[in-house]
N, CA, C and O atoms as CSV, one atom per row, in Angstrom:
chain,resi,resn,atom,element,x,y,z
A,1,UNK,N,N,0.840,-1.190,0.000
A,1,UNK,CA,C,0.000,0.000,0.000
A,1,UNK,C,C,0.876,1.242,0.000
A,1,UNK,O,O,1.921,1.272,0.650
A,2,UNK,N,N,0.463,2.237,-0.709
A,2,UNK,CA,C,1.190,3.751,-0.892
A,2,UNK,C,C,0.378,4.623,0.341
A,2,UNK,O,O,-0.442,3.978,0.994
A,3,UNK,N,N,0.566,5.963,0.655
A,3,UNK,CA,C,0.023,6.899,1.125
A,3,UNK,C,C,-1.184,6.974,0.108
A,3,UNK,O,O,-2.358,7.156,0.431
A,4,UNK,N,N,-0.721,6.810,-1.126
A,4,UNK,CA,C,-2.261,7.633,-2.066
A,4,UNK,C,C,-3.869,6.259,-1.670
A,4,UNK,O,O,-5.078,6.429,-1.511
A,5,UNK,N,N,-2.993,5.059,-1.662
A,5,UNK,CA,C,-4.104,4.379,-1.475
A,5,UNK,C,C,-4.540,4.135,-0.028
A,5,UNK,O,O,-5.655,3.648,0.159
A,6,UNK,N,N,-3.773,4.427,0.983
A,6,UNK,CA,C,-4.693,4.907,2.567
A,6,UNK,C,C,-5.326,6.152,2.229
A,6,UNK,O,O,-6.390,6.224,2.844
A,7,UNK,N,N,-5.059,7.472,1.293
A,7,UNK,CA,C,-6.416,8.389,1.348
A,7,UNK,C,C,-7.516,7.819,0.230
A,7,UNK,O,O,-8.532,8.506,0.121
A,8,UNK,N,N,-7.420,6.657,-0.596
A,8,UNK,CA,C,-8.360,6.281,-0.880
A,8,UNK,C,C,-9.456,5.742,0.162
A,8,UNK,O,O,-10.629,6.028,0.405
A,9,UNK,N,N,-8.531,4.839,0.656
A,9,UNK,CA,C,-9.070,4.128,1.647
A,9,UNK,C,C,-10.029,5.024,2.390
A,9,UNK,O,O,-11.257,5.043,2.297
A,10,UNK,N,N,-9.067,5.924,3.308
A,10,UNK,CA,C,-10.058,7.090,4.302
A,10,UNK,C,C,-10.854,7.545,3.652
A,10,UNK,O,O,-11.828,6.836,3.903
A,11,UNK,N,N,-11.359,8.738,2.492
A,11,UNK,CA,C,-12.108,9.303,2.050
A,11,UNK,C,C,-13.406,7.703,1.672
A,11,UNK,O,O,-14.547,7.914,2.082
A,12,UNK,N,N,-13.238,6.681,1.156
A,12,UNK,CA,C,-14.115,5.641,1.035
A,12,UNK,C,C,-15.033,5.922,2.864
A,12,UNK,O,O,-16.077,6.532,3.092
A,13,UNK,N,N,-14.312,5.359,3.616
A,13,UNK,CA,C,-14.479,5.004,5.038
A,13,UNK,C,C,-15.097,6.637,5.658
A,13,UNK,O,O,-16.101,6.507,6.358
A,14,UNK,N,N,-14.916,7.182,5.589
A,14,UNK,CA,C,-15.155,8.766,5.717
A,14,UNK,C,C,-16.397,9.139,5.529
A,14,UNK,O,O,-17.207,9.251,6.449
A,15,UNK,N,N,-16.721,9.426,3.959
A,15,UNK,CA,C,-18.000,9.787,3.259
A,15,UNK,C,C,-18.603,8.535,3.128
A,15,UNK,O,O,-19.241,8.554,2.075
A,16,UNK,N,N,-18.717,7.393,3.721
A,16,UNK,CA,C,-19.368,6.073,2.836
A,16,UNK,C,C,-19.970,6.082,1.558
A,16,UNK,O,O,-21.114,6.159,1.111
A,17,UNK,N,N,-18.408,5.943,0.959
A,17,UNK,CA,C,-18.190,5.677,-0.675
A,17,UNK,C,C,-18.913,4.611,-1.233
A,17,UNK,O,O,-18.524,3.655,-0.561
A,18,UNK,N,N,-19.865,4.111,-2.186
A,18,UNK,CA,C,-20.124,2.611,-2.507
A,18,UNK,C,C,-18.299,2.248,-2.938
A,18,UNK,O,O,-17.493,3.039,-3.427
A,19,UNK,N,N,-18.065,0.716,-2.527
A,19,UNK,CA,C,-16.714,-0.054,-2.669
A,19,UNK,C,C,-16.773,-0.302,-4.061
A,19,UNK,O,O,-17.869,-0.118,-4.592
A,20,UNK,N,N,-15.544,-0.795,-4.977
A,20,UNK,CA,C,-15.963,-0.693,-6.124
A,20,UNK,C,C,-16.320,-2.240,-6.317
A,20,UNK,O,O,-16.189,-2.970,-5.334
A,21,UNK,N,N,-16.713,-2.722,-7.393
A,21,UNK,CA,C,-16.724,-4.202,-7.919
A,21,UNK,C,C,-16.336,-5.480,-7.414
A,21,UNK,O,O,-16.963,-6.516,-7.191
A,22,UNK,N,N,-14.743,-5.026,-7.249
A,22,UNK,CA,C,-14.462,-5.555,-6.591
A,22,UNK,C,C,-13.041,-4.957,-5.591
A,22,UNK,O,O,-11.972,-4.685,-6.138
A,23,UNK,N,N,-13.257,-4.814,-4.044
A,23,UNK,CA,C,-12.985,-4.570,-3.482
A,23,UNK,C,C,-11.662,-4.514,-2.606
A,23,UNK,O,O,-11.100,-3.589,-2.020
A,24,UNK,N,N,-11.338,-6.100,-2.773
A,24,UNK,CA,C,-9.923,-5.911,-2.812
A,24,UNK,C,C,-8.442,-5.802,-3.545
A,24,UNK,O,O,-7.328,-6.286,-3.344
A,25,UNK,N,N,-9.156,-4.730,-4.689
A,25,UNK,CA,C,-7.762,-4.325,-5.682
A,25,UNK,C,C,-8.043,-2.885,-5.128
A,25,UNK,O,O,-7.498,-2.139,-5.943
A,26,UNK,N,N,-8.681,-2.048,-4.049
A,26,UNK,CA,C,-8.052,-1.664,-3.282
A,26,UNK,C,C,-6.556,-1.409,-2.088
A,26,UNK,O,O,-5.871,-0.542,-1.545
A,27,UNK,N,N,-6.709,-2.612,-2.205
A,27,UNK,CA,C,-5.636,-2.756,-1.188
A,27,UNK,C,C,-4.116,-3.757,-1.883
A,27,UNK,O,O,-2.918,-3.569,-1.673
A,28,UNK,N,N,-4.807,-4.805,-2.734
A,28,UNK,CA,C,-3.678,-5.595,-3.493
A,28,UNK,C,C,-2.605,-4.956,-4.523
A,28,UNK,O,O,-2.689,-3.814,-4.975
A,29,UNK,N,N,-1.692,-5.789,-4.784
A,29,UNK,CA,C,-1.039,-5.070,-6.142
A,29,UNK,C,C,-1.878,-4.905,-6.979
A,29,UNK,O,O,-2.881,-5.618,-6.949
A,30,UNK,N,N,-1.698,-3.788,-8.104
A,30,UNK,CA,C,-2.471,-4.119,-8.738
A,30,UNK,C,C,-1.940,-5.176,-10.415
A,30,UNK,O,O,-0.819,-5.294,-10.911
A,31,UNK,N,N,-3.034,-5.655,-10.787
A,31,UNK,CA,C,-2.710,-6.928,-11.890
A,31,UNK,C,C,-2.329,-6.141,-13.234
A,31,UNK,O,O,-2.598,-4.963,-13.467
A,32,UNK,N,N,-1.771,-6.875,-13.919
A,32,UNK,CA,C,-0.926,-6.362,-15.540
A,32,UNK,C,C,-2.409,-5.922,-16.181
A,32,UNK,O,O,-2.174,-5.569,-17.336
A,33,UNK,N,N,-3.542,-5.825,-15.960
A,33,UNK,CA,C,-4.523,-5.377,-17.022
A,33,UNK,C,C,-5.105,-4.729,-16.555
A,33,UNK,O,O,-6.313,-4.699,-16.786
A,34,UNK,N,N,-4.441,-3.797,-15.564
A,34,UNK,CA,C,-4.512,-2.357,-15.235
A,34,UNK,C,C,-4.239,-1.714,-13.355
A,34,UNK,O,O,-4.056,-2.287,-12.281
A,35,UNK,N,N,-4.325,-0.577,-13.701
A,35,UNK,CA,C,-4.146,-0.014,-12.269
A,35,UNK,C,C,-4.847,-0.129,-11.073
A,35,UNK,O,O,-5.899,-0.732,-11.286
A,36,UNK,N,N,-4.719,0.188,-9.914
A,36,UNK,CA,C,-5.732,0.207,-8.873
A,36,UNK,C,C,-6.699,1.409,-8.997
A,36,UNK,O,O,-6.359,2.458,-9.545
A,37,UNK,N,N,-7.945,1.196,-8.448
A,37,UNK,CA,C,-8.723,1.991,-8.699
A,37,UNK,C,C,-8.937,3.070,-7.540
A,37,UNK,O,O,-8.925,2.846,-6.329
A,38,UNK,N,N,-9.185,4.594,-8.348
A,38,UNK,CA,C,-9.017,4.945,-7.322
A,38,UNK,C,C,-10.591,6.071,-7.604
A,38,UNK,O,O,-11.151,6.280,-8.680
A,39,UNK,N,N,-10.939,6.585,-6.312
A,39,UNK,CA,C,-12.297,7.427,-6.462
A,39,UNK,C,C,-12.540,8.386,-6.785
A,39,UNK,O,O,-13.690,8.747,-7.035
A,40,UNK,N,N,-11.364,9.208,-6.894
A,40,UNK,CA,C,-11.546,10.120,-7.907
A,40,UNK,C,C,-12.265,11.302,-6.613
A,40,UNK,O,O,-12.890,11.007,-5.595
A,41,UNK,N,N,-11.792,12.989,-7.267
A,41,UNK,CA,C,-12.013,13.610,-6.302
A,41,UNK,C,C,-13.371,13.941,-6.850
A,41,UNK,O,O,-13.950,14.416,-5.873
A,42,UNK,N,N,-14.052,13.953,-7.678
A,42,UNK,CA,C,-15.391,14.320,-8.550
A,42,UNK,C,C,-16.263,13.619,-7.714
A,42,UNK,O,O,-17.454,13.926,-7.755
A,43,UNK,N,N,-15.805,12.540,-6.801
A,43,UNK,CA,C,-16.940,11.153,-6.186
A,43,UNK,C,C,-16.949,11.687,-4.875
A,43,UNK,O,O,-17.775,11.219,-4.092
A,44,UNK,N,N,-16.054,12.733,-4.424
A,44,UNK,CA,C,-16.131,12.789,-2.911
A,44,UNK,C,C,-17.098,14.048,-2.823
A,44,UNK,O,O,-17.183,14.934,-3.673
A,45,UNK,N,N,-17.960,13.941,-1.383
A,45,UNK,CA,C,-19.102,15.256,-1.277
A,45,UNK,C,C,-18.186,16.556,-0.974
A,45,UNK,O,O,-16.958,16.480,-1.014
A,46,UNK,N,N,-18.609,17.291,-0.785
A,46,UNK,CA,C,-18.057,18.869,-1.200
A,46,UNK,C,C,-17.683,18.977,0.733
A,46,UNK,O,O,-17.161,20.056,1.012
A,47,UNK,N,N,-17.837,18.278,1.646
A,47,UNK,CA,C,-17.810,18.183,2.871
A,47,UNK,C,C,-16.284,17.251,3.409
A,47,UNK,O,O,-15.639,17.371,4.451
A,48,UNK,N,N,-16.076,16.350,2.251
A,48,UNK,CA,C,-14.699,15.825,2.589
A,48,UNK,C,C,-13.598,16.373,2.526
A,48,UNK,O,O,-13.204,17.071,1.592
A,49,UNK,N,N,-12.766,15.992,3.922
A,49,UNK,CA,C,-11.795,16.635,3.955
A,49,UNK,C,C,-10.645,16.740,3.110
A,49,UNK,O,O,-10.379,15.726,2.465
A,50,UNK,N,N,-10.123,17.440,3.009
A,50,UNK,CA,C,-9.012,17.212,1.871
A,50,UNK,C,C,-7.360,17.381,2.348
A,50,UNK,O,O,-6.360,16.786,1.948
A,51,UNK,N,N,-7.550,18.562,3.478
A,51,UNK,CA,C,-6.467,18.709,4.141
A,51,UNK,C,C,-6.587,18.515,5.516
A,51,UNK,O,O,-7.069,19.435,6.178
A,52,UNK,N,N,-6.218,17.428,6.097
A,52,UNK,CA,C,-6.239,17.384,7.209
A,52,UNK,C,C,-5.614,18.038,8.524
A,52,UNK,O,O,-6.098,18.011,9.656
A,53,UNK,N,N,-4.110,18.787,7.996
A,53,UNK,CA,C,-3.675,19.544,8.620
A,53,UNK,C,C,-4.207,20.364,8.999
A,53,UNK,O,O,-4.283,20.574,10.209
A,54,UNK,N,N,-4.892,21.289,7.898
A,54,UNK,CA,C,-5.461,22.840,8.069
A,54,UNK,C,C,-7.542,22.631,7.839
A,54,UNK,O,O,-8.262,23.570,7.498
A,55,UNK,N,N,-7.957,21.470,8.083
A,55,UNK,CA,C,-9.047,21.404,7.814
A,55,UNK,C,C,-9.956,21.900,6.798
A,55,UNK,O,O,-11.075,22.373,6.997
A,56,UNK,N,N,-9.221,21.705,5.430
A,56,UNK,CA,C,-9.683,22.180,4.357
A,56,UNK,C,C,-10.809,21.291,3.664
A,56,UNK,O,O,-10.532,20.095,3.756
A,57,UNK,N,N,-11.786,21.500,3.118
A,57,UNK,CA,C,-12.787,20.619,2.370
A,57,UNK,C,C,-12.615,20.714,1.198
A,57,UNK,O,O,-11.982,21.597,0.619
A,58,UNK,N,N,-13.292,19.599,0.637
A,58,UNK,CA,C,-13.292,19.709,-1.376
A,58,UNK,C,C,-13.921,21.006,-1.271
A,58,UNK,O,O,-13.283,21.932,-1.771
A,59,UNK,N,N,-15.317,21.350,-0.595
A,59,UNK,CA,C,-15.634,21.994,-1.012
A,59,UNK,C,C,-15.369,23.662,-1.102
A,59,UNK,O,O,-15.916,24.419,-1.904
A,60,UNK,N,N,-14.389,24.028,-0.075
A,60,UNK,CA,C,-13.131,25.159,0.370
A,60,UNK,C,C,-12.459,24.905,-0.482
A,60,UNK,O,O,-12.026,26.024,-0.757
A,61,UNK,N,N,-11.823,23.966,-1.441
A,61,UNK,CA,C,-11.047,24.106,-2.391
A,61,UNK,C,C,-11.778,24.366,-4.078
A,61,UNK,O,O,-11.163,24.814,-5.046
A,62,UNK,N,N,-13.098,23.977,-4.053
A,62,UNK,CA,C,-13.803,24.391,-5.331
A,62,UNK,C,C,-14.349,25.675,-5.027
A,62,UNK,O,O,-14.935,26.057,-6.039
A,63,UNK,N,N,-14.444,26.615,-4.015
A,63,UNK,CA,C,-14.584,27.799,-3.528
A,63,UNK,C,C,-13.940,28.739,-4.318
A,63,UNK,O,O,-14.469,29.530,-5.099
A,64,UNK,N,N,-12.086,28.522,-3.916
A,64,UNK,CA,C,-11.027,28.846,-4.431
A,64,UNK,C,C,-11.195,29.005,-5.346
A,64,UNK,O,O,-11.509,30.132,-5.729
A,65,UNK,N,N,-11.046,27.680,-6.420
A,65,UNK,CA,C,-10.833,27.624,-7.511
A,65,UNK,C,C,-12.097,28.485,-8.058
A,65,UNK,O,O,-11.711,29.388,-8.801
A,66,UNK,N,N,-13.438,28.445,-7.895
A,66,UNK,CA,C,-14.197,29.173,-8.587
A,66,UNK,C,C,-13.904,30.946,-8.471
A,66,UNK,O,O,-14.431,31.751,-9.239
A,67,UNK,N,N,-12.950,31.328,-7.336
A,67,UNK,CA,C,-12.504,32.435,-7.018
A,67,UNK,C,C,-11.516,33.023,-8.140
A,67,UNK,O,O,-11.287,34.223,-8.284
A,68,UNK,N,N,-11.034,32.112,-8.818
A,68,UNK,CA,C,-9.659,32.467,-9.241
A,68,UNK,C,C,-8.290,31.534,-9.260
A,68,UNK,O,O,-7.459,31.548,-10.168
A,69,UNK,N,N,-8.242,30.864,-8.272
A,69,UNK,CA,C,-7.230,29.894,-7.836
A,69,UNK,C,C,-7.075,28.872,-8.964
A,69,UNK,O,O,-8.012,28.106,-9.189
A,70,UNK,N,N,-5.978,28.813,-9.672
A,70,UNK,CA,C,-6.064,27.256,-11.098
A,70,UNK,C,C,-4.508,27.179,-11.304
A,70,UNK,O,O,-3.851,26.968,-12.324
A,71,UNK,N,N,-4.116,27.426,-9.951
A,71,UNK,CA,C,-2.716,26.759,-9.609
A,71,UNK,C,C,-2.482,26.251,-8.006
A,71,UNK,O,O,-3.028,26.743,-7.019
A,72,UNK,N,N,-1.780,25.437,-8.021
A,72,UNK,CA,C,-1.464,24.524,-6.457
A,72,UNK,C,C,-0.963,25.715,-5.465
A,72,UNK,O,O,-1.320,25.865,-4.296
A,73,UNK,N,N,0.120,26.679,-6.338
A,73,UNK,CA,C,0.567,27.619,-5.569
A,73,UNK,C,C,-0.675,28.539,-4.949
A,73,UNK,O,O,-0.339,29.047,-3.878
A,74,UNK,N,N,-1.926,28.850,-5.332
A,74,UNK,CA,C,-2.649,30.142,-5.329
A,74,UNK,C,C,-3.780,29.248,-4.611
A,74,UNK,O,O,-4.597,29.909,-3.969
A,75,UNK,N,N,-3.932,28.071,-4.613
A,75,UNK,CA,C,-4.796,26.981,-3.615
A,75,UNK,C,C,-3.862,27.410,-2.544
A,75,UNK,O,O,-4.324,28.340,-1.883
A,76,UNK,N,N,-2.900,27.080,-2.244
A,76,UNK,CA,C,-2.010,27.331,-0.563
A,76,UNK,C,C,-2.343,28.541,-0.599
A,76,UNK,O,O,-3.158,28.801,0.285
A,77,UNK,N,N,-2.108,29.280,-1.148
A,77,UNK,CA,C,-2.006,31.132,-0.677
A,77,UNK,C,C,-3.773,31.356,-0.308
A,77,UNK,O,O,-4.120,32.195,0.523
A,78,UNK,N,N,-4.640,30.610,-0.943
A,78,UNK,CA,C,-6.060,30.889,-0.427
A,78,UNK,C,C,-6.350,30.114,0.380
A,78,UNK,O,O,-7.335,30.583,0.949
A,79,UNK,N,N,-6.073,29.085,0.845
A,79,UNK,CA,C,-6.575,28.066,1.903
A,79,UNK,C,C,-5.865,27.472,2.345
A,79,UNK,O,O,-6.373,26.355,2.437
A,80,UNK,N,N,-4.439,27.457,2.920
A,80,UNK,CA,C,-3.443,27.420,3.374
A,80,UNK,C,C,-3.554,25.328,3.384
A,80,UNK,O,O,-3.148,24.729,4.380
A,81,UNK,N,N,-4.102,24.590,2.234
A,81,UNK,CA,C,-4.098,23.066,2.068
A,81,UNK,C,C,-2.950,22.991,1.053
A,81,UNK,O,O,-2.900,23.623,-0.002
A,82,UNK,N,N,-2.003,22.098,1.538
A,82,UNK,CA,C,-1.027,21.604,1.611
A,82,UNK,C,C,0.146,22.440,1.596
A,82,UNK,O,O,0.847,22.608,0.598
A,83,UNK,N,N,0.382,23.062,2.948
A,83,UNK,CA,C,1.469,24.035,3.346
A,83,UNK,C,C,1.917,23.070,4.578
A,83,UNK,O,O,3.057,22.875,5.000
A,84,UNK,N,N,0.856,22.600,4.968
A,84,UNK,CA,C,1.317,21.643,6.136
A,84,UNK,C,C,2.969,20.216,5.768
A,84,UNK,O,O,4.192,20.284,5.646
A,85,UNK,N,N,1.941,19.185,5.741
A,85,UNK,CA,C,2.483,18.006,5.878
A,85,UNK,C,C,2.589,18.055,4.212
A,85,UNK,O,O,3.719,18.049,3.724
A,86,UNK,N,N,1.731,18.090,3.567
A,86,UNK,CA,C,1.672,18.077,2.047
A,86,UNK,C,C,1.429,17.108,1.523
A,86,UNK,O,O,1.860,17.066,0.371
A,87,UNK,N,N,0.684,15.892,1.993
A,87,UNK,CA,C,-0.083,14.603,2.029
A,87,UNK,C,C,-1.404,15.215,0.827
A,87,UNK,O,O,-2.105,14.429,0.190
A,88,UNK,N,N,-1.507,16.526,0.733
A,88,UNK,CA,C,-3.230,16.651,0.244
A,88,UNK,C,C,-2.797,17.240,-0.970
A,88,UNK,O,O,-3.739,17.632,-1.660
A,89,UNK,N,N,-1.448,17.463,-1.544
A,89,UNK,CA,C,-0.985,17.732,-2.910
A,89,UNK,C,C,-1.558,17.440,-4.044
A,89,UNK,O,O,-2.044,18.237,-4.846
A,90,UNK,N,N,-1.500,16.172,-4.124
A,90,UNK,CA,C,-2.419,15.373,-4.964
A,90,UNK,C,C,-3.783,15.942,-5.282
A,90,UNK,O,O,-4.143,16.686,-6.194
A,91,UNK,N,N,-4.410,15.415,-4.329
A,91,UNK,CA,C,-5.636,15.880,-4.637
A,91,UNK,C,C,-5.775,16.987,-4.898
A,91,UNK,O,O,-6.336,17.181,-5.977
A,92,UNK,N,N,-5.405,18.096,-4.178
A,92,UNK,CA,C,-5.751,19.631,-4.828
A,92,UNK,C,C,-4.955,19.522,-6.262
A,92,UNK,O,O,-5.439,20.069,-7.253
A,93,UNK,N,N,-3.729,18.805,-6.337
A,93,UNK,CA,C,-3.606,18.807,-7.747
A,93,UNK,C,C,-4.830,19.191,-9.048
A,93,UNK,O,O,-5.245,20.106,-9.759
A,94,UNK,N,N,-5.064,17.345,-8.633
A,94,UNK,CA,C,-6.072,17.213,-9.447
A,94,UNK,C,C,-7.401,17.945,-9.580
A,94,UNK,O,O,-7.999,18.064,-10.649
A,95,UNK,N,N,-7.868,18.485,-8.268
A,95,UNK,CA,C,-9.019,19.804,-8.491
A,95,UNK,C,C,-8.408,20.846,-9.183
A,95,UNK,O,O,-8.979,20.971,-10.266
A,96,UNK,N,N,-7.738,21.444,-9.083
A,96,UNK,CA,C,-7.084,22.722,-9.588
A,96,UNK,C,C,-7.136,22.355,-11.202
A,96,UNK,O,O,-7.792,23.044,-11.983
A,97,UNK,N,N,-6.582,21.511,-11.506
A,97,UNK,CA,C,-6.378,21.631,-13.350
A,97,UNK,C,C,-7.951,21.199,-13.804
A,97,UNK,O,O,-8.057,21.012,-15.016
A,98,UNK,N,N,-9.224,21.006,-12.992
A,98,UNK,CA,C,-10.473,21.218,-13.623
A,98,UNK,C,C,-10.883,22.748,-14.224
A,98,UNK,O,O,-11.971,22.925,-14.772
């Protein structure tokens, strides 16, 4: 298991995610006919956390971004998520380039 797939894990366990198909290529390697699956920040409610350091939500980070924010740098400077530990990179990554 990576860090990225324990915040799969949590955000699943968190928001009670439906599990996918099948459940434990969560947690296994994943097999030669493709990657592990992951939930994608589009699946989480606007209430999940995203930064746990600074208690940031998806939905404090689509705030931002509808503000102006459509870089990682200008997400930290508005909502101070991932200045901390920097575990929540990722994900605001991936919100930001929507």
């Amino acid at each position: 298991m990576t860090p990225a797939d324990y915040g799969n894990l949590l955000q699943l366990a968190l928001n009670a995610i439906e599990l996918p198909e099948n459940p434990d290529s969560l947690i296994l390697p994943a097999h030669a006919s493709g990657g592990k699956p992951s939930i994608g920040v589009d699946k989480l409610p606007d209430s999940a956390q995203i930064c746990s350091c600074f208690d940031v939500t998806k939905g404090a980070l689509i705030a931002a971004i509808n503000k102006g924010c459509h870089t990682v740098a200008a997400l930290k400077a508005e909502t101070k998520a991932g200045t901390g530990c920097g575990g929540c990179i990722p994900a605001g990554d991936s919100g930001a380039e929507r």
